[in-house]
C-alpha positions in Angstrom: -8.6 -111.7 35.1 -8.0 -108.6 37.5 -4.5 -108.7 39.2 -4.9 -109.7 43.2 -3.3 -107.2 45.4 -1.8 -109.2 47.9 -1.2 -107.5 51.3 2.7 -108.1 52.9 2.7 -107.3 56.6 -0.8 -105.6 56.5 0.2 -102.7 53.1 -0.3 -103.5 49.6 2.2 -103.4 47.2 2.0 -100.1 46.3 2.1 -98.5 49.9 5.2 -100.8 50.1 7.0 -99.1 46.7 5.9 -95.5 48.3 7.2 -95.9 51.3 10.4 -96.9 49.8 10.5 -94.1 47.5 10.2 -91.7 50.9 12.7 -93.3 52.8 15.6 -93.3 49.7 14.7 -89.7 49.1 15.1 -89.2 52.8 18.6 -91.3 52.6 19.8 -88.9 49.6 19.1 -85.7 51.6 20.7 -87.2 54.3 23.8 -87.7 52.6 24.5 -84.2 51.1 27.3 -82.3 52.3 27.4 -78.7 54.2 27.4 -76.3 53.6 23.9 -77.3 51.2 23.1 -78.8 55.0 23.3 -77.5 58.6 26.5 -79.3 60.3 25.8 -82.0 63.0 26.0 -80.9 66.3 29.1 -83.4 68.0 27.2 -85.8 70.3 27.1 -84.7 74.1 26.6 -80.7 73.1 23.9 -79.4 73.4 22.6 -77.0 70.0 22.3 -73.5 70.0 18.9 -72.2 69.7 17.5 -70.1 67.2 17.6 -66.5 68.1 13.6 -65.5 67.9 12.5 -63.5 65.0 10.5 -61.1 67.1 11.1 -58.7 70.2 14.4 -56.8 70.3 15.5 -58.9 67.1 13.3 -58.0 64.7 14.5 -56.7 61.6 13.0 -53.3 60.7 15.0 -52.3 57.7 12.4 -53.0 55.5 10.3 -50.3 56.9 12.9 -47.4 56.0 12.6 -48.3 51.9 11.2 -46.0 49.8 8.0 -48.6 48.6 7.0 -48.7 53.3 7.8 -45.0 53.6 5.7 -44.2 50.7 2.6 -46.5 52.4 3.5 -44.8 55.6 3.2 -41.2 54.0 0.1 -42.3 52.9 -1.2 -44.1 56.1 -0.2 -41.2 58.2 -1.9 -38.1 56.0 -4.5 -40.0 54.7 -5.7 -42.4 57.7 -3.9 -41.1 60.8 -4.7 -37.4 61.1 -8.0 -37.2 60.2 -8.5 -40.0 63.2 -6.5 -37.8 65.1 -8.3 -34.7 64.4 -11.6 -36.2 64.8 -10.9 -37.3 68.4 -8.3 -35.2 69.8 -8.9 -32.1 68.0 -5.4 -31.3 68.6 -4.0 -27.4 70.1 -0.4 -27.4 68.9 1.8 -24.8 70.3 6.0 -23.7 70.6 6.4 -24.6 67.1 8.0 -21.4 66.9 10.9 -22.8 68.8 12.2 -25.0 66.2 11.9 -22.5 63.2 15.6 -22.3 63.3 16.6 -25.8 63.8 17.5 -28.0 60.8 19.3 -31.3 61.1 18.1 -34.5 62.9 16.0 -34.1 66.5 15.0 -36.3 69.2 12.8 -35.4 70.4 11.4 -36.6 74.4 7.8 -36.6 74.9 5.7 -37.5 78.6 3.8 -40.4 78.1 -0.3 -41.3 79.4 -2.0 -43.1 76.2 -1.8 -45.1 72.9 -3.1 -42.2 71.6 0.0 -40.3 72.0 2.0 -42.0 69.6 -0.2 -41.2 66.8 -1.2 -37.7 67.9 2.5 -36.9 67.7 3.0 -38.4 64.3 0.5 -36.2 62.9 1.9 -33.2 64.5 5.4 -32.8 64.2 6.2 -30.2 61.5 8.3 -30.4 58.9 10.7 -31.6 57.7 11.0 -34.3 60.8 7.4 -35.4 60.4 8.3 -38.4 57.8 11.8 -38.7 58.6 11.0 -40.0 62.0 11.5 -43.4 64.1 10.0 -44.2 67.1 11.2 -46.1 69.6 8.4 -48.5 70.8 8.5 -51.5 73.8 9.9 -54.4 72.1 7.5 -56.7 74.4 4.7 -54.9 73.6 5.0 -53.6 70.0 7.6 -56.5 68.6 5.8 -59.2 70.3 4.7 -61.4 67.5 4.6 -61.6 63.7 1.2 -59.8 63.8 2.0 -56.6 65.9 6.0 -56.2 64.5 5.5 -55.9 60.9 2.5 -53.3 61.6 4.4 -51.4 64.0 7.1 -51.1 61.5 5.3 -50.0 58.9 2.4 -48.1 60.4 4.0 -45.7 62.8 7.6 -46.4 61.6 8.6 -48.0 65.2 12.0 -49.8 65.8 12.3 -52.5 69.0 13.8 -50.7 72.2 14.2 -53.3 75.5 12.9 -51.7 78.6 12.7 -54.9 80.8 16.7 -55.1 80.3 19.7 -52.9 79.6 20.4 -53.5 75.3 22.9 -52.6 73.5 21.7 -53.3 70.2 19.0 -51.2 70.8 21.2 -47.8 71.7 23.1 -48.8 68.8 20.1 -49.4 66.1 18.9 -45.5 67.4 22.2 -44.4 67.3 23.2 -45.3 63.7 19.2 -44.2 62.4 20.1 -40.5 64.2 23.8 -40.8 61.8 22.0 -41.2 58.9 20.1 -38.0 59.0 16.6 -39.4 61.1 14.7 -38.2 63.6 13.9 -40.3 67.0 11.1 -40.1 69.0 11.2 -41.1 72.6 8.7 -41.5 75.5 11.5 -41.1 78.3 9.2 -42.7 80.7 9.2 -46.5 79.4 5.8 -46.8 79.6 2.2 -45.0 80.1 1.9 -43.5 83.2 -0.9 -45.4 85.4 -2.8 -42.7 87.2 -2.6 -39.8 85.0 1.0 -38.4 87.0 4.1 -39.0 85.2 7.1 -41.5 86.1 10.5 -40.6 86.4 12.6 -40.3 83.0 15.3 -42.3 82.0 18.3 -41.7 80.1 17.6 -42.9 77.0 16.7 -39.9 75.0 20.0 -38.0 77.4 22.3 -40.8 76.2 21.5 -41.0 72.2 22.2 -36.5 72.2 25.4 -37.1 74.3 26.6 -40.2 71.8 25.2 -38.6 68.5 25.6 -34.9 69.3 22.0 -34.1 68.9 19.5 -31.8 70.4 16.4 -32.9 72.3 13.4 -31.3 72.1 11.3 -31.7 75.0 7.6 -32.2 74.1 4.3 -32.4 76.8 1.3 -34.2 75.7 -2.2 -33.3 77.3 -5.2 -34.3 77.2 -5.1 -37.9 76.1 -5.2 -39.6 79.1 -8.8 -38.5 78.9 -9.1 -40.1 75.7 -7.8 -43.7 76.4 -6.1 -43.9 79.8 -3.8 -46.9 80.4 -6.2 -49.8 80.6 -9.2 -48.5 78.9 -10.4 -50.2 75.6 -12.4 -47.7 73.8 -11.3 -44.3 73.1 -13.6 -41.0 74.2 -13.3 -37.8 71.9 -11.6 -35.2 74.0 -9.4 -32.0 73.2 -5.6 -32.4 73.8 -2.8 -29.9 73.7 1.1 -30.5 72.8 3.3 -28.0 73.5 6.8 -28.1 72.2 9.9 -26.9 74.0 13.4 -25.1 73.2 15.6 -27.7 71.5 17.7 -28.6 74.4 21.9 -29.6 74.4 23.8 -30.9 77.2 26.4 -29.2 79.5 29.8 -30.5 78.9 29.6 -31.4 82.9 26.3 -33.5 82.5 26.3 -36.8 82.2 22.9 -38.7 80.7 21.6 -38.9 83.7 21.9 -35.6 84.9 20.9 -34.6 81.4 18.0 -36.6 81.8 16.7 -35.4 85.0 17.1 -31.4 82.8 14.5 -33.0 80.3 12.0 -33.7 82.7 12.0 -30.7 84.2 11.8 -29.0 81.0 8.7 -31.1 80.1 7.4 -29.9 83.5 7.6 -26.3 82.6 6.4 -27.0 79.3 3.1 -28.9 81.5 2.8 -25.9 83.8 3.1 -23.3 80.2 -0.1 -25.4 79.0 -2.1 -25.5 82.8 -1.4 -21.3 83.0 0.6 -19.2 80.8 3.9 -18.6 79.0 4.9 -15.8 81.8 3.3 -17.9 85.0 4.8 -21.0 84.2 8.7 -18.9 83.8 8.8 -16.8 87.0 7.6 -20.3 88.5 11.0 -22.0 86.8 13.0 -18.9 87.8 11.8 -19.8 91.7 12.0 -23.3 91.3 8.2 -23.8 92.1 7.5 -25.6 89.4 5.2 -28.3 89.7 6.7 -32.0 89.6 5.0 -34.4 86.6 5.4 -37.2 89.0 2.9 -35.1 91.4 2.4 -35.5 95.0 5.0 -38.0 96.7 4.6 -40.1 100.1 0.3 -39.5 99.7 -2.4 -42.3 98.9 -3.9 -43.6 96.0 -6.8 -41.4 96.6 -4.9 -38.1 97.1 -2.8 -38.4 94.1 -6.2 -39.0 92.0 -7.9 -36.1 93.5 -4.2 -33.4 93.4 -4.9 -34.5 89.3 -8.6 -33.3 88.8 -10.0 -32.2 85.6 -6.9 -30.7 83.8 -9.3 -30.1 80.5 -8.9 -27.0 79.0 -12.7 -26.0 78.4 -12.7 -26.9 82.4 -10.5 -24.6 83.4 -11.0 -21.7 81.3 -15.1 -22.2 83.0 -14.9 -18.9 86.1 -16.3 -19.7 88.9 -19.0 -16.9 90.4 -21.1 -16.4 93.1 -24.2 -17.0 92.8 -26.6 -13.8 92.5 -28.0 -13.7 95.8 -30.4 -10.3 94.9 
């Protein structure tokens, strides 16, 4: 004869002995002691959050091991250039400049596109080509546990805050640039929204004052034409970078005195690429040379129209009369 399950409060038997397995299993973990348990919180205070994992928190130190910098060696000759060279066909010039600098850089770049990060990576000579960090927007970079690890590993990025002043993120740069690596910095915060540049800030000034490091100012054209800031699909288009005289502050400058020297040194370095070596000096010596930030106190329209078309192939094309007979 088959054994009658009787229900007891609507659950069998056997629900019954599970649930009372659970709930002395609960009881038991309950009862072990910290520190093999978090410690109660006294009643009427309220608990500390967790600190998020993401942002300007996340933990890159993985990315620097030999195993990720390996990958990122890989990524970067194997993937990244030939990308790069496909769609930016990239001019590189002033390397010249650093032939007798050795040591850790920073160096300062202007900033238009996402294509600039990778366009740099694959052009920076040796040896600071895969001893490099980047510092990268925590919002935008670090913002989840998609786009941080990537970051990290890909392009070798660490989280910097530019929606608040951070500490830990001067101090994460600073002790990378002690250990013998490079930094590179896009001293505007962000990717200029009409093709002009934005004023720099002191970040790049301040890590060469703490760390006692030269910067090397760097201009980036061209890639604005490529993917401007709010585009979605990228458009083949020649770009130029043009590197600058590695760069030491005064002992009266201050970073952001020292910061306003950078930008004007990647403004010579803009007007080099737009004419020549010689044009773009006597215009330096005069003080004529033309601001990154372009026109001031002019409309929307104006500003787009003072930009034109700044591609090379475009302005090596002479103008001539037409043949009239």
């Amino acid at each position: 004869m088959a054994r009658t399950r009787l229900p007891v409060n609507g659950r069998t038997l056997a629900q019954l002995a599970a649930a009372t397995t659970k709930t002395s299993a609960a009881s038991v973990v309950r009862r072990v002691p910290f520190p093999y348990r978090p410690p109660t919180v006294p009643a009427g205070v309220e608990p500390k959050r967790p600190e998020p994992k993401t942002g300007g928190n996340y933990d890159t130190e993985w990315a620097r091991s030999y195993p990720a910098r390996l990958a990122r060696v890989l990524l970067v000759e194997g993937l990244v250039r030939p990308a790069v060279e496909l769609l930016a066909a990239p001019t590189i010039k002033g390397v010249d400049r650093l032939l007798d600098t050795d040591g850790p850089l920073i160096f300062a770049a202007n900033h238009h596109s996402h294509v600039d990060t990778p366009l740099l990576l694959s052009t920076l000579p040796e040896p600071w080509r895969h001893r490099i960090i980047i510092g990268a927007a925590a919002d935008y970079f670090f913002g989840s546990r998609l786009t941080a690890p990537v970051s990290a590993l890909v392009i070798g990025a660490i989280p910097i805050e530019r929606s608040r002043v951070s500490r830990k993120s001067s101090d994460d740069a600073a002790a990378l640039i002690d250990e013998g690596w490079s930094f590179l910095i896009f001293p505007e915060g962000g990717r200029s929204p009409d093709g002009w540049g934005q004023p720099f800030r002191g970040g790049a000034a301040y890590l060469s004052l703490r760390c006692n490091v030269p910067v090397v100012p760097i201009h980036v054209e061209g890639t604005s034409r490529i993917m401007r800031k709010g585009s979605k699909v990228p458009k083949p288009a020649p770009t130029t970078i043009t590197f600058g005289t590695p760069m030491w502050p005064t002992d009266d400058e201050d970073s952001r005195k020292f910061a306003a020297r950078i930008e004007a040194a990647v403004g010579q370095l803009a007007d080099e690429t737009a004419t020549d070596w010689w044009t773009a000096r006597r215009r330096a010596h005069r003080n004529e040379t033309p601001s990154l930030q372009g026109p001031g106190s002019v409309g929307a329209w104006r500003r787009t129209w003072s930009l034109g078309d700044r591609s090379p192939k475009r302005r090596r094309a002479k103008r001539a009369w037409p043949d009239l007979g």
